[in-house]
C-alpha positions in Angstrom: 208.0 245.9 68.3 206.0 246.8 71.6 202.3 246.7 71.6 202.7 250.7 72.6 204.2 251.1 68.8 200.7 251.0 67.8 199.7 253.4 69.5 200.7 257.4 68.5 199.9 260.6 71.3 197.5 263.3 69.8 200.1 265.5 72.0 202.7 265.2 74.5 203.6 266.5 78.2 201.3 265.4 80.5 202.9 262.8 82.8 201.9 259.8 83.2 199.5 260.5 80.0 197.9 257.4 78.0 197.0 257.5 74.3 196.5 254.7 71.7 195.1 256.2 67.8 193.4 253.6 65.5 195.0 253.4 62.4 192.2 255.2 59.6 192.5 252.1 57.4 191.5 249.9 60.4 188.9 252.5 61.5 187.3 252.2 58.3 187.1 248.3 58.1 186.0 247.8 61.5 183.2 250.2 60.1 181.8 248.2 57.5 181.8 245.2 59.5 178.3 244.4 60.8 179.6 243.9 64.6 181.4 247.5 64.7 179.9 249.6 62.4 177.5 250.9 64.9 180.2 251.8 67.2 184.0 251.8 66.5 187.0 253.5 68.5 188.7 256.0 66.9 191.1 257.2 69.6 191.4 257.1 73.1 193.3 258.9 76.3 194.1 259.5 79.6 195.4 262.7 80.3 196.5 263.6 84.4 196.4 266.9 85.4 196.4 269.2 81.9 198.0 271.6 82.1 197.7 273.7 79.1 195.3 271.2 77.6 193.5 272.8 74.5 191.6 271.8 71.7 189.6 273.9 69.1 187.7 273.0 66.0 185.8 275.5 64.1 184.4 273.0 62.3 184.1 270.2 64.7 185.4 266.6 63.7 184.0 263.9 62.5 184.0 262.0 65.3 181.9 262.0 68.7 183.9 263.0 71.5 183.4 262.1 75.3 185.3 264.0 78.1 184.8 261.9 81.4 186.2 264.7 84.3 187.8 263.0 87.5 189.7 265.9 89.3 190.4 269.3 88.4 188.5 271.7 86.3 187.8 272.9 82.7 185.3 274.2 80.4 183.8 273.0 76.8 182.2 275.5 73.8 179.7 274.7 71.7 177.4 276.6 69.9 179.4 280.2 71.5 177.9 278.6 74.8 180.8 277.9 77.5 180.2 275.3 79.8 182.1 274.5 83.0 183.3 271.1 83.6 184.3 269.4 87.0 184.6 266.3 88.8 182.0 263.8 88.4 180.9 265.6 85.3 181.0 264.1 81.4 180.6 266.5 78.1 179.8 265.4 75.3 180.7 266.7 71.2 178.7 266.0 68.6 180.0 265.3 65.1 180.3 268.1 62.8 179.8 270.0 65.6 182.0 273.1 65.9 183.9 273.5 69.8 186.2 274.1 71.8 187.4 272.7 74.9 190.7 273.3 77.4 191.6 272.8 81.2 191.8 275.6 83.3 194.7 277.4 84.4 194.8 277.0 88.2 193.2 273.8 88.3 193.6 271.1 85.3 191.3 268.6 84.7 192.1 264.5 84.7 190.5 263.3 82.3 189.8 260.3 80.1 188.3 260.7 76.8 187.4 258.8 73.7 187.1 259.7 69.8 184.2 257.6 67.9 182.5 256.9 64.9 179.6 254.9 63.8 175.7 254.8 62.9 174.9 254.1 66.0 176.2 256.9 67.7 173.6 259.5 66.5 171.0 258.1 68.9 172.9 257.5 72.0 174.4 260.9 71.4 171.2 262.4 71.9 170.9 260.4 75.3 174.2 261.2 76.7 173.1 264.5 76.1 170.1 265.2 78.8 168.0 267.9 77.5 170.6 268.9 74.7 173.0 270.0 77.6 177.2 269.0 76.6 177.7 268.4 80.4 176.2 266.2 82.7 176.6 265.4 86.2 176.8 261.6 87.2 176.9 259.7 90.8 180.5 258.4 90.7 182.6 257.6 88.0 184.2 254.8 89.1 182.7 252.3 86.7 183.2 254.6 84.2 187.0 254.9 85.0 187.2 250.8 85.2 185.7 250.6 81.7 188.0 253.5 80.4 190.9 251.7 81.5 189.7 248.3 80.0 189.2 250.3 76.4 192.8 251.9 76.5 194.2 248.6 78.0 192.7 246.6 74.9 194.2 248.6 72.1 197.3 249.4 74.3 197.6 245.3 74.1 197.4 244.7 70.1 195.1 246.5 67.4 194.0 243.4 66.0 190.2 243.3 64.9 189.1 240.9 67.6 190.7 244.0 69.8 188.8 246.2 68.0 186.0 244.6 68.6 186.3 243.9 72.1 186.6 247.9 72.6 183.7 249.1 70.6 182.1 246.4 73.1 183.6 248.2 75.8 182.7 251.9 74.4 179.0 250.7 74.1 178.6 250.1 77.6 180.6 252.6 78.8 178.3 255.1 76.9 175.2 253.5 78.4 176.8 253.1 81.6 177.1 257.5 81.6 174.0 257.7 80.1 172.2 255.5 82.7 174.1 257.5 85.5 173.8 260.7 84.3 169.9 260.0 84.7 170.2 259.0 88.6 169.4 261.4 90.9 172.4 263.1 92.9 172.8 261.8 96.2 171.1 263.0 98.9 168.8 265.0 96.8 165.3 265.4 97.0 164.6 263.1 94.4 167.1 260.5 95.5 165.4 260.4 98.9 161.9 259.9 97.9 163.1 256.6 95.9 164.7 255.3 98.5 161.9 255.7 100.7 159.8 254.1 98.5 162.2 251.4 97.9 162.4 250.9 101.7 157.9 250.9 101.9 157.8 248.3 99.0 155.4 246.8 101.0 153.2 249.7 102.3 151.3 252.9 101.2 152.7 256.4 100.6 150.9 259.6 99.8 152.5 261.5 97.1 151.7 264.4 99.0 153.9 263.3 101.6 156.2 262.3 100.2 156.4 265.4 98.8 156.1 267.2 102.4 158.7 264.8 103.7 161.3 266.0 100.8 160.7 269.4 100.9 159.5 269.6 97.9 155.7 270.7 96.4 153.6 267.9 94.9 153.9 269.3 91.7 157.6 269.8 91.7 158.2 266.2 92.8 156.3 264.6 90.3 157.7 266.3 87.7 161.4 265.3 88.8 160.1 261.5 89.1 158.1 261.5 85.5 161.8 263.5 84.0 164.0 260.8 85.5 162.1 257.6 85.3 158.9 258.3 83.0 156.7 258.2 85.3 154.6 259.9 88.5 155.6 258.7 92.4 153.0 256.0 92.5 153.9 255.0 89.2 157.4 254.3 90.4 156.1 252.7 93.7 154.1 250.2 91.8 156.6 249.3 89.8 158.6 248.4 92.7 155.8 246.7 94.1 155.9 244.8 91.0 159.5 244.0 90.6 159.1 242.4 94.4 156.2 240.5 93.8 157.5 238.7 90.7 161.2 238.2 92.6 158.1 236.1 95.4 156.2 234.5 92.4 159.9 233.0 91.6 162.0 232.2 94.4 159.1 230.8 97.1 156.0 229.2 97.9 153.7 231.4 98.9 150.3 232.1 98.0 149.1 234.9 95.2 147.9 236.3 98.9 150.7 236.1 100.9 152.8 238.0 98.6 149.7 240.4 97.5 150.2 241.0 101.2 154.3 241.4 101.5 153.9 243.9 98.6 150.9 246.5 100.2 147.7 245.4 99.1 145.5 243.9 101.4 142.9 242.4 98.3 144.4 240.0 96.6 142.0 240.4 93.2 143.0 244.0 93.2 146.4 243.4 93.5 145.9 240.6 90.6 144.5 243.1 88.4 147.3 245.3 89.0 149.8 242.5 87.8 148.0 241.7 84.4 147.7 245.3 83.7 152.1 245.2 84.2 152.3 242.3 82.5 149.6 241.2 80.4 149.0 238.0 82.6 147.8 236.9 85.9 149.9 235.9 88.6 149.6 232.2 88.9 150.4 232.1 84.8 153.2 234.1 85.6 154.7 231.9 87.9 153.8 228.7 85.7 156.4 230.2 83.0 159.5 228.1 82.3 162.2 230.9 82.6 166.3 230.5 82.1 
């Protein structure tokens, strides 16, 4: 019998449409096993242009449902809110969570989407979903789609439970992987080019005010989007670059605590040592004494 045999569709007629279900039985085992009960895959799909595509539950499933959008269009309910979906977009379902969701009629989406379950999910849930929002925008999708494929081509193959495991593996970082992206900046935003022009002045000084000016953006306004995307103000975020290239020095070369105080912007060497054991609870030169790998 063909690995595919596993596998049944949730529905037919979309060409070139893959589908593998998890038998319940195995869903269930690979849930009270310590590796997968966090995180287990229910069912998964690829569906290419959808036409006609339509689910609705007025009492929502019990699984957690991600929607990852690669062409085309569509739109998800939740709550009696619609929201659109596109390219470069994911939504997210919630358990127990009553919705609807179809592609639209002149332009069906492409999608690849994935039913879980487990105790880990309630968390992650809530950081797949920025601000309580079902959609999100994200940079590119093409990791995404890469780990999609790996998932499907994993059950696809055999639904054995080191499969099983391998794709609730998979499903974890995939999930992160949205989540993390989802939190980026879009390109060419404002946001997105104030970092990288602090990545590219690691080793100078930049006024928050302008950076703000060079942007187009107020102080205010700017700071809020850096401490909503990464937790912290401008100069926060600078310093931590700062940091990140003064530890990469302290491990790969030679030079002195204030040659590299230098390379990264500061010009006293005790300040910028004080700055280090505030990141990192110790000074420089014990940093670099550490045995690391």
């Amino acid at each position: 019998m063909p690995a595919a045999a596993h596998a049944r569709a949730e529905n037919t007629g979309f060409a070139g449409q893959r589908v593998c279900v998890v038998p319940l039985p195995q869903v269930a085992t690979a849930l009270r096993r310590p590796a997968t009960r966090q995180l287990t895959v229910v069912h998964a799909g690829y569906y290419r242009r959808a036409a006609g595509h339509t689910r609705e539950r007025g009492k929502g499933t019990r699984d957690v449902i991600v929607i990852l959008c690669i062409a085309g269009t569509g739109t998800v309910e939740v709550g009696g809110t619609s929201h659109p979906v596109g390219p470069l977009s994911y939504a997210v379902l919630p358990a127990f969570t009553p919705h609807t969701y179809r592609a639209s009629a002149d332009n069906p989406w492409t999608i690849w989407w994935v039913h879980l379950r487990g105790t880990g999910l309630g968390d992650l849930t809530r950081v797949l979903m920025r601000d309580g929002r079902p959609v999100t925008r994200v940079r590119s999708v093409g990791h995404a789609v890469a780990l999609f494929d790996e998932l499907l081509t994993l059950l696809e193959r055999r639904l054995s439970p080191a499969h099983i495991l391998a794709s609730s593996g998979v499903a974890w970082q995939l999930l992160t992987r949205l989540a993390a992206d989802g939190a980026l900046p879009s390109e060419d935003s404002p946001l997105d080019r104030a970092i990288r022009y602090l990545e590219a002045r690691v080793d100078g000084t930049v006024r928050v005010d302008d950076l703000a000016a060079l942007v187009g953006l107020s102080t205010s306004h700017l700071t809020a989007q850096f401490r909503k995307a990464t937790g912290g103000g401008p100069g926060a975020f600078h310093t931590g670059l700062k940091m990140a290239r003064a530890r990469t020095l302290l491990d790969t070369t030679t030079k002195t605590i204030g040659e590299i105080a230098r390379a990264v912007g500061y010009t006293d060497a005790l300040y910028f040592s004080r700055q280090f054991r505030r990141h990192h609870g110790i000074s420089p030169s014990s940093y670099r004494a550490q045995a690391k790998g």
